[in-house]
N, C-alpha and C positions, 0 to 999 in steps of 0.2 A: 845657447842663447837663441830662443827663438823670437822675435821681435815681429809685430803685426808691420806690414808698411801701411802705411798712410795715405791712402787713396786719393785723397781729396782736394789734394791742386790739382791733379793730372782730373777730376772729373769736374770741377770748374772748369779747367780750360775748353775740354771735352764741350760743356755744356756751354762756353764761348764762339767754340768751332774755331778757334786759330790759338796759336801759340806764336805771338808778338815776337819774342823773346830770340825763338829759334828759328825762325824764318830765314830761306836761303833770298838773296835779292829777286831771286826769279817768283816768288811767292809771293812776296811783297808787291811788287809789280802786277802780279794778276789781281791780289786782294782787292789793289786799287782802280784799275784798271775796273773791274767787277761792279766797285763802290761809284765810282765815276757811271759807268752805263745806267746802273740804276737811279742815281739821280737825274740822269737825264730823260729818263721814261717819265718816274714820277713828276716832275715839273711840266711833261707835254700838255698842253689847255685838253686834249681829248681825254687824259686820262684822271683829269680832275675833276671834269664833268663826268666821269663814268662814278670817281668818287660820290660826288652830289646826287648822283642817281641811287646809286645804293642806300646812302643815306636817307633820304626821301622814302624811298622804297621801304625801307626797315621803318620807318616812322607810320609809312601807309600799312604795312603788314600788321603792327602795332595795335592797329586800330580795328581791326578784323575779327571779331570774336565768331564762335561758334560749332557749327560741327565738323566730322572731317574731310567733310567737303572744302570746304574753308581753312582747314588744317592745311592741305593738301596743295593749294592755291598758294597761300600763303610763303610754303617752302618753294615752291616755283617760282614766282616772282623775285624772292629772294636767290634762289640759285642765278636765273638769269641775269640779275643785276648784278650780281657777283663775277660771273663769267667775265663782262664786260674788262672791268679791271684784270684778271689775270689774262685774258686774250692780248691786250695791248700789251702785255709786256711779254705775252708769247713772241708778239709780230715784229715787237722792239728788237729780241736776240735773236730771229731767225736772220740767216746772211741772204736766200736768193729770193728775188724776187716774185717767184711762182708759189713757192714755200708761203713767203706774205701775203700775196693775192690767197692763195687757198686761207688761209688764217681770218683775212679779213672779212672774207664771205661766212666763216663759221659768228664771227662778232657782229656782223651786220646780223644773220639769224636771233642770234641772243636778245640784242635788241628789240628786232622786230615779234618776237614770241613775246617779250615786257609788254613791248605796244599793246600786245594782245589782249594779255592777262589785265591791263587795264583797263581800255575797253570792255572788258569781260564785268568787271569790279563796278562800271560806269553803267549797265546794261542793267545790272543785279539790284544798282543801288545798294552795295557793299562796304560804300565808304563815302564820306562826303565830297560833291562833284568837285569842289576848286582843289581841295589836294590832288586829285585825280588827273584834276584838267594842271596844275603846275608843272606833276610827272609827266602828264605829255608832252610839257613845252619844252622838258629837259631833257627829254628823249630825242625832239625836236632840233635842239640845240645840237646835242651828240652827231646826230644825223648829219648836217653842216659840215660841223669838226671830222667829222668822218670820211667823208670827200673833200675835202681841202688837205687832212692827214696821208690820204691812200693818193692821193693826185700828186704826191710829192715822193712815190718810192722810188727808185731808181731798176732801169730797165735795164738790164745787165745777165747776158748767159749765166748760167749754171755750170763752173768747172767742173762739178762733179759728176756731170751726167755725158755722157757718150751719144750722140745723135745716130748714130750707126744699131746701136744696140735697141733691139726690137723691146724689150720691156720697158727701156727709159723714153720711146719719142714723145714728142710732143705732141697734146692732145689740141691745141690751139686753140687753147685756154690764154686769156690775157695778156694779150701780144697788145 
C-alpha cells in the first residue's frame, strides 16, 4: 500500500511561519515578545510620518510620466521613501547605542537624498509645486521627529566590544 501523504497542512502552516499548536512555552514567549516590539515601532509618530512620506511619495511618482530619465527618478524617490520606514525599525531592534547612531545617520541620508530628488522634481517642473511643496513639509516634519526620536536613545557601553582590543576602539563617534 503505497499512499501519497498529504502535504498541505504542514505547507500552510509553513506558509504561516508558526505552528500554534506545537509550540514549546519558550516559543511562545518570543512569538510574542517579537509581536509586542513591533507594534511598538509601528505606533512611534516617526514611523508613521515615514508612512505618510512614502505614501505621498508613491502618489508624486504616480504623476511622473516619461522617459527613462524619469523612469529612473521615480524608483529613487521611491526606494528612499521606503528606506525610511525599514531603517526605523532597523534602529528600533538594534540593542547598542553606536549601532543606533550609525543606523540613524544612514536614515537621516535617505531622507535627505528625498529632499533632494524633490527639489530636483521642483527645479524640472516635474510635477505640480504644492504636492511637492507638502512632501517637503513632510519631510520637514520627519526631520523634527527625528531629533526628538534619536535625542531620546540611551547612552549605555557596548558589552560586546572589548576597549583593549585594537580593531574594536572607539572611533569617537557619538559620545
Amino acid at each position: 500500500m503505497n499512499e501519497e501523504y498529504d502535504h498541505s497542512q504542514e505547507e500552510e502552516e509553513e506558509e504561516q511561519g508558526r505552528d500554534e499548536k506545537n509550540e514549546s512555552p519558550e516559543d511562545k514567549e518570543m512569538y510574542e515578545q517579537i509581536e509586542r516590539e513591533m507594534s511598538a515601532y509601528l505606533a512611534l509618530p516617526i514611523y508613521k510620518k515615514a508612512e505618510q512620506i512614502y505614501t505621498l511619495t508613491e502618489a508624486i511618482t504616480g504623476m511622473l510620466s516619461g522617459d527613462a530619465e524619469l523612469f529612473d527618478l521615480k524608483e529613487e524617490m521611491l526606494y528612499e521613501a521606503g528606506m525610511l520606514q525599514n531603517k526605523i525599525g532597523e534602529i528600533h531592534c538594534t540593542e547598542t547605542y553606536n549601532s543606533r547612531m550609525e543606523n540613524a545617520v544612514v536614515l537621516k541620508m535617505h531622507a535627505s537624498r528625498l529632499l533632494q530628488h524633490v527639489e530636483f522634481c521642483e527645479l524640472e517642473n516635474f510635477c505640480d509645486e504644492d504636492f511637492l511643496n507638502t512632501l517637503e513639509a513632510e519631510i520637514e516634519k520627519f526631520r523634527l521627529l527625528f531629533i526628538e526620536w534619536v535625542g531620546k536613545f540611551e547612552k549605555e557601553p557596548d558589552p560586546d566590544i572589548d576597549p583593549q582590543d585594537e580593531e574594536e576602539k572607539d572611533w569617537g563617534l557619538f559620545k
